[in-house]
C-alpha positions, -999 to +999 in steps of 0.1 A: +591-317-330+573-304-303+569-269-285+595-264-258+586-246-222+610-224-201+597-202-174+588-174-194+586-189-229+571-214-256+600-222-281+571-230-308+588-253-340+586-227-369+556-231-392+544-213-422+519-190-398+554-170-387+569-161-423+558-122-420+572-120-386+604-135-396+606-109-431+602-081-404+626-095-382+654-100-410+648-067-425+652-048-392+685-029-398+693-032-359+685-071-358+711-076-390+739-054-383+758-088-367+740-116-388+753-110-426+777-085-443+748-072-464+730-063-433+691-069-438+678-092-458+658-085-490+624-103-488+637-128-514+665-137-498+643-139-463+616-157-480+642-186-490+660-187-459+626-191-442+615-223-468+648-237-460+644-237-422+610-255-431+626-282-452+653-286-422+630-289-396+612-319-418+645-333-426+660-331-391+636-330-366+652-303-350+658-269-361+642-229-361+619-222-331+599-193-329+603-174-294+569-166-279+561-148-243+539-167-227+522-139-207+509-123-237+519-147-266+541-115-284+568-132-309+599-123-299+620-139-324+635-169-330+662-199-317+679-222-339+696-255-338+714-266-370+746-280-389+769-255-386+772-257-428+794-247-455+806-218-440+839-228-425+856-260-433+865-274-398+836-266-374+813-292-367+787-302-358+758-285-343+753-247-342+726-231-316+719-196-324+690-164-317+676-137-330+654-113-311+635-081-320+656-058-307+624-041-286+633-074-262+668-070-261+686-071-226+657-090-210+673-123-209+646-140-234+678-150-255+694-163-225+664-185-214+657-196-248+695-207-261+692-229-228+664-250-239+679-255-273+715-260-258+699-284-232+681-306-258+708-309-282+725-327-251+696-346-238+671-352-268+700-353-293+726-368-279+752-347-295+790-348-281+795-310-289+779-278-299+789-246-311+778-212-317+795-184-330+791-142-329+805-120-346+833-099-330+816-067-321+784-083-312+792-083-272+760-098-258+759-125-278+791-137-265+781-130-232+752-151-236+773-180-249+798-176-217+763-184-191+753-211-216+788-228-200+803-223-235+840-214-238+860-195-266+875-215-290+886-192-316+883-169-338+866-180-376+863-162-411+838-178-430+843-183-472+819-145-472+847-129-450+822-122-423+843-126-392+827-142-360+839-156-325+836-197-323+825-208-290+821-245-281+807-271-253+811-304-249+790-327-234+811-334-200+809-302-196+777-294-200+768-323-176+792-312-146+775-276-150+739-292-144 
């Protein structure tokens, strides 16, 4: 997998070199509120959840991406393509996703990011649907889904009870949006 490019941005494939910016990110109490019902994540838990993006991204060839400015090469979190898993029996297949220090929130690096992942799971991947999902109270993630062309589907509880918002695109419509 190879680094991505958007105007602002190098979408790097995650690699071993990121794992302590990642355990920061995950343990930040702002960045977890929306992500898990336990809110941050203990290093263990981070630490595995970090392995088992490596293993996915060897397995998959697609997968976590660490979000880098290009002006001054800052990490600003990360973007993620991946099977939308156990979670909820009847969603398939891909899921795109983002995470961002919350330092770079509101400055449309999520927005510019989710693109390039959305747009290669269409053109590089040739899937026939993505989703995403956020959870209810988590407005701008659900705004950013909305300019990614991505319409509400419905509302999801995974098997946790962590309610979230399913959004969805298909590939027509992606390609009349281009």
């Amino acid at each position: 997998m190879n680094v991505m490019k958007t105007e602002r941005l190098l979408l790097e494939p995650l690699d071993e070199s990121r794992l302590e910016e990642f355990l920061a990110l995950t343990a930040d109490p702002d960045t977890m509120r929306y992500w898990a019902p336990g809110g941050p994540f203990p290093r263990e838990v981070a630490e595995r959840n970090f392995a088992a993006s490596l293993v996915r991204l060897r397995e998959h060839g697609f997968g976590r991406r660490w979000i880098v400015a290009k002006e001054n090469g800052a990490g600003l979190g990360f973007t993620d393509t991946k099977y939308f898993g156990q979670s909820c029996d009847d969603v398939s297949p891909l899921e795109i996703g983002w995470m961002l220090t919350p330092a770079f929130w509101g400055r449309g690096y999520a927005t510019e990011a989710a693109r390039a992942v959305r747009d290669e799971a269409f053109a590089r991947l040739k899937l026939n649907s993505i989703v995403a999902v956020h959870h209810p109270a988590n407005a701008a993630s659900g705004r950013i889904m909305e300019m990614l062309g991505m319409a509400f589907e419905r509302d999801v509880v995974a098997r946790n009870g962590w309610p979230s918002r399913l959004y969805r695109l298909t590939r027509e419509q992606w390609a009349s949006g281009r």
